[in-house]
N, CA, C and O of each residue as an XYZ file, in Angstrom:
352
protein
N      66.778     70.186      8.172
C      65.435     70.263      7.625
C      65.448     70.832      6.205
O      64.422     70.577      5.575
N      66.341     71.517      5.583
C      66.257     72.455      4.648
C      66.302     71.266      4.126
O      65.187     70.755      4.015
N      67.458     70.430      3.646
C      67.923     69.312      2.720
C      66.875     68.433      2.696
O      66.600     68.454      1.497
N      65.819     67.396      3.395
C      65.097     67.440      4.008
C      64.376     67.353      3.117
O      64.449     66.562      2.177
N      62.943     68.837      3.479
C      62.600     69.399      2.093
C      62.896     69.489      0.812
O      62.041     69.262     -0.043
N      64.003     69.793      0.544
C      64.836     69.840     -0.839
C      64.001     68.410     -1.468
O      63.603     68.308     -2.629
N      63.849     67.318     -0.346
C      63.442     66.193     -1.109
C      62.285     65.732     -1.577
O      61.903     64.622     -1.949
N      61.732     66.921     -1.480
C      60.235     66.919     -1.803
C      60.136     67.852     -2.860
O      59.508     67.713     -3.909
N      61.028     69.120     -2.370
C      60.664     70.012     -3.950
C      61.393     69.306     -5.114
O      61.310     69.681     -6.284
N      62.165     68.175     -4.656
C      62.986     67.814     -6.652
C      62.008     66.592     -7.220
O      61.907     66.207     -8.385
N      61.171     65.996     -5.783
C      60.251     65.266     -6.308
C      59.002     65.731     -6.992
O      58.502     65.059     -7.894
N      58.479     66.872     -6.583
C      57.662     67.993     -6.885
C      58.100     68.483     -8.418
O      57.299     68.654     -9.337
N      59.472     68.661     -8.492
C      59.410     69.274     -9.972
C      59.603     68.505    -10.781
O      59.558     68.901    -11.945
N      59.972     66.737    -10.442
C      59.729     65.897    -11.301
C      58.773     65.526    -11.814
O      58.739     65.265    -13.016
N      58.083     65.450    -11.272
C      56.652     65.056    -11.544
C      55.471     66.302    -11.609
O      54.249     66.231    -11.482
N      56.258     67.324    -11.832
C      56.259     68.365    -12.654
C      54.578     69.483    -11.625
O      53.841     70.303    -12.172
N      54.534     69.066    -10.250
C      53.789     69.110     -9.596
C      53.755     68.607     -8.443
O      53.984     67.398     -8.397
N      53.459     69.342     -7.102
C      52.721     68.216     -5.702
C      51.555     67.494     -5.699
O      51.365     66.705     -4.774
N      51.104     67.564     -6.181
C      49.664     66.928     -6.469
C      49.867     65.529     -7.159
O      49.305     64.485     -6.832
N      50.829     65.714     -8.233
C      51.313     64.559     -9.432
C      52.131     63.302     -8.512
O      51.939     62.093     -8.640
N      52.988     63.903     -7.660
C      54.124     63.286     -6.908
C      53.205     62.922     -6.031
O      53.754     61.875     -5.689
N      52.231     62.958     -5.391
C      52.033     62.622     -4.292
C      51.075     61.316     -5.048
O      51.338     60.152     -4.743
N      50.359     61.517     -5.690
C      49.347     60.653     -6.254
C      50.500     59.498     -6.888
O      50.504     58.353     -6.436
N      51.527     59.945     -8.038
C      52.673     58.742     -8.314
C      53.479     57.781     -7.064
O      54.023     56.683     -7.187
N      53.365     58.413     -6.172
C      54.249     58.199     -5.261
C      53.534     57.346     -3.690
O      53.992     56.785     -2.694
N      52.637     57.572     -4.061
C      51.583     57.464     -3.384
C      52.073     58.107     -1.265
O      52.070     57.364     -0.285
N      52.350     59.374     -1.282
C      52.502     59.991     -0.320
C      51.625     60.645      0.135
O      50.971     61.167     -0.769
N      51.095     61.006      1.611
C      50.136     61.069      2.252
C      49.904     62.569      2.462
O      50.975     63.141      2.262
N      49.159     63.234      2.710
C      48.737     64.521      2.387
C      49.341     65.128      4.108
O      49.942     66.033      4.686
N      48.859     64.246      4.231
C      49.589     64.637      6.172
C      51.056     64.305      6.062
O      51.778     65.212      6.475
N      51.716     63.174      5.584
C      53.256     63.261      5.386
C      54.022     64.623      4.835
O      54.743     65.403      5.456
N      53.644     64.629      3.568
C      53.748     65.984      3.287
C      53.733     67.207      4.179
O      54.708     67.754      4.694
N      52.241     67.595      4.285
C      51.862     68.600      5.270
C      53.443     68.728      6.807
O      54.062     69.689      7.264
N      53.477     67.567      7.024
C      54.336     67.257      8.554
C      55.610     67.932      7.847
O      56.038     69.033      8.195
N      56.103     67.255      6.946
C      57.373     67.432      6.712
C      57.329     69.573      6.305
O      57.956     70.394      6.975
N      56.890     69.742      5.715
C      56.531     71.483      5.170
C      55.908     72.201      6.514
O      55.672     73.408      6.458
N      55.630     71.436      7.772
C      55.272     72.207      8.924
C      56.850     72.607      9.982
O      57.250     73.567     10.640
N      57.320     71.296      9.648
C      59.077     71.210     10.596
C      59.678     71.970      9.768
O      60.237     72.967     10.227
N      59.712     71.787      8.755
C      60.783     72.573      7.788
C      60.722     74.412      7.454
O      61.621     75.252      7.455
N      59.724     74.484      7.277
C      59.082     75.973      6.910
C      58.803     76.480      7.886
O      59.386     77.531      8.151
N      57.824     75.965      8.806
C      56.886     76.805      9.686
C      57.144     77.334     11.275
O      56.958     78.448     11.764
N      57.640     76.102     11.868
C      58.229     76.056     13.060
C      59.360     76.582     13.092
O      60.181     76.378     12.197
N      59.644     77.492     14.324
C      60.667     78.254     14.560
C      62.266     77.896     15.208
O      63.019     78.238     16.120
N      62.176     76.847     13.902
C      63.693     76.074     13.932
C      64.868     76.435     13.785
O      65.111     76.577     12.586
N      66.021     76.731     14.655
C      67.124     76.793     13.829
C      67.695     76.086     12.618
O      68.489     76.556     11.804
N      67.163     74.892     12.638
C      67.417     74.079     11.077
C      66.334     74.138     10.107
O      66.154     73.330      9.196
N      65.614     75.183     10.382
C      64.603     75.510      9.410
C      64.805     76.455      8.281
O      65.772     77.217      8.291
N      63.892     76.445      7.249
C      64.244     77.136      5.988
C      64.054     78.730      6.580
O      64.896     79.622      6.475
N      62.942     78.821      7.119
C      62.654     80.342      7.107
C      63.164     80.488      8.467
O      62.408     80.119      9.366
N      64.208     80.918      8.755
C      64.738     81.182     10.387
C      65.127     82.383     10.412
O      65.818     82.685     11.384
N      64.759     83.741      9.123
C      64.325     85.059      9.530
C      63.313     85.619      9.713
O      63.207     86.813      9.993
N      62.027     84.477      9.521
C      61.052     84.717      9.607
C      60.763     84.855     11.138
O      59.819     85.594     11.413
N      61.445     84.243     12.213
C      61.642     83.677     13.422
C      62.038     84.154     14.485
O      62.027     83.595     15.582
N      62.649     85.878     14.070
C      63.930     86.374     14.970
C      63.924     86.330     16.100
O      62.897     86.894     16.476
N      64.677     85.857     17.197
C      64.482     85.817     18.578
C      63.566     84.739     19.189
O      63.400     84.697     20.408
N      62.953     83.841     18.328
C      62.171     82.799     18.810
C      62.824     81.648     17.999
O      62.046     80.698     18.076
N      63.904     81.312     17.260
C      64.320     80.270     16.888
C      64.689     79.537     18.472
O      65.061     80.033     19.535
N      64.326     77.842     17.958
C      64.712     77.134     19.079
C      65.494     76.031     18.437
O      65.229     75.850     17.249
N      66.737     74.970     19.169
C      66.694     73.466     18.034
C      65.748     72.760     18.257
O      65.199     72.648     19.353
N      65.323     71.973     16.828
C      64.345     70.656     16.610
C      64.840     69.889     17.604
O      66.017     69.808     17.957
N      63.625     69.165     18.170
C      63.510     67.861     19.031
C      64.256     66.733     18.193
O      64.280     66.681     16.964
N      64.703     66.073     18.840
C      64.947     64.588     18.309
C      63.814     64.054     18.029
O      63.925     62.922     17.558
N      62.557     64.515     18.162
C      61.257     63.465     17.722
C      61.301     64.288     16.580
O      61.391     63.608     15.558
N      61.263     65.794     16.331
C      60.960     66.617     15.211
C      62.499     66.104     14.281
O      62.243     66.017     13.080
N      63.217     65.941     14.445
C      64.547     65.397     13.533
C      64.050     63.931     12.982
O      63.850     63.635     11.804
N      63.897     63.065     14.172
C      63.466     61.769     13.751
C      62.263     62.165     12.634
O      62.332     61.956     11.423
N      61.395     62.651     13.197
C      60.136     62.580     11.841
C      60.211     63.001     10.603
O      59.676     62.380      9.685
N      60.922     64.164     10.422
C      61.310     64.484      9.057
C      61.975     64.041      8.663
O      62.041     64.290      7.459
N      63.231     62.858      9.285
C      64.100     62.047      7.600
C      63.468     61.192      8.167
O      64.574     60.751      8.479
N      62.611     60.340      8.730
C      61.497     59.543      8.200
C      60.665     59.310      7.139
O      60.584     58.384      6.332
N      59.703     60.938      7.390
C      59.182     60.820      6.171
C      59.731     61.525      4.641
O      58.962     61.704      3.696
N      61.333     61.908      4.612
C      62.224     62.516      3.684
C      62.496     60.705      3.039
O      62.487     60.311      1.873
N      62.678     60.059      4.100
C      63.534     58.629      3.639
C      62.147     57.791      3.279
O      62.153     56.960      2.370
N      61.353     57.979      3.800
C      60.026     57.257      2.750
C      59.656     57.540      1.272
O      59.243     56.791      0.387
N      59.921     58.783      1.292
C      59.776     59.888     -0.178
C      60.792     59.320     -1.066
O      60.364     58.914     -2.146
N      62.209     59.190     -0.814
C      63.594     58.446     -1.385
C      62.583     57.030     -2.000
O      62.260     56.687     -3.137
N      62.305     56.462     -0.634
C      61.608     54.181     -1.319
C      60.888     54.527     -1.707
O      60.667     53.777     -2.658
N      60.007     55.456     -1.694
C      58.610     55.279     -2.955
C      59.002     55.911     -4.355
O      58.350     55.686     -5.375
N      59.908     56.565     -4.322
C      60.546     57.456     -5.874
C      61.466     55.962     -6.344
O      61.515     55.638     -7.531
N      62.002     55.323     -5.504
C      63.100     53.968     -5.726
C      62.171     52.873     -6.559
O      62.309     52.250     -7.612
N      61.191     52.963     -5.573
C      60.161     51.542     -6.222
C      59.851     52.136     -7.738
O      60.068     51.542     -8.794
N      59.230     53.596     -7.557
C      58.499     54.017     -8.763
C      59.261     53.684    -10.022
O      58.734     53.202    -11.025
N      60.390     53.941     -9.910
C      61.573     54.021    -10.836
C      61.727     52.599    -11.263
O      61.360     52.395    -12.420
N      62.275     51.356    -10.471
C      62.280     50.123    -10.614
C      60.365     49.505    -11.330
O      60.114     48.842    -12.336
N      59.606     49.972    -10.498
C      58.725     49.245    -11.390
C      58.426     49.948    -13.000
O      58.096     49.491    -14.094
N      58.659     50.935    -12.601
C      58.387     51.819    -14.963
C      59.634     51.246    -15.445
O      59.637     50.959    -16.642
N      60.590     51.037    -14.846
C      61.732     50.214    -15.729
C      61.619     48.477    -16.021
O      62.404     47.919    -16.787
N      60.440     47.683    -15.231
C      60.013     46.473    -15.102
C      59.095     46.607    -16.452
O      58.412     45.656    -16.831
């Protein structure tokens, strides 16, 4: 999940903002939201904050794994397209 994320904050500081990236990119406020709820919030062992957690870390589901490089690997094709069409 950390790496994951990572793919949102380098899209975030490209576009020099979340707000910017999401509107360029055209990513969904709930995609987002999902991916920064698995990653940050939930008391994941593959989560960013897992001292926030002590004694209640659990592992992510395979549905919670599946969904975040879902929407990590959607974030990748819409930064891919963006790139290919400003270079068109």
């Amino acid at each position: 999940m950390v790496y994951l994320y990572e793919i949102w904050e380098a899209l975030r500081n490209r576009f020099n903002d979340g707000h910017s990236a999401m509107l360029s990119l055209n990513i969904s406020l709930d995609d987002k939201d999902e991916l920064k709820r698995l990653a940050c919030s939930e008391p994941l062992i593959e989560g960013r904050h897992g001292g926030d957690h002590v004694g209640q870390l659990r592992k992510a589901t395979r549905a919670e794994l599946d969904a975040a490089h879902c929407i990590a690997t959607d974030m990748i094709i819409k930064y891919f397209t963006c790139l290919q069409e400003s270079a068109s």
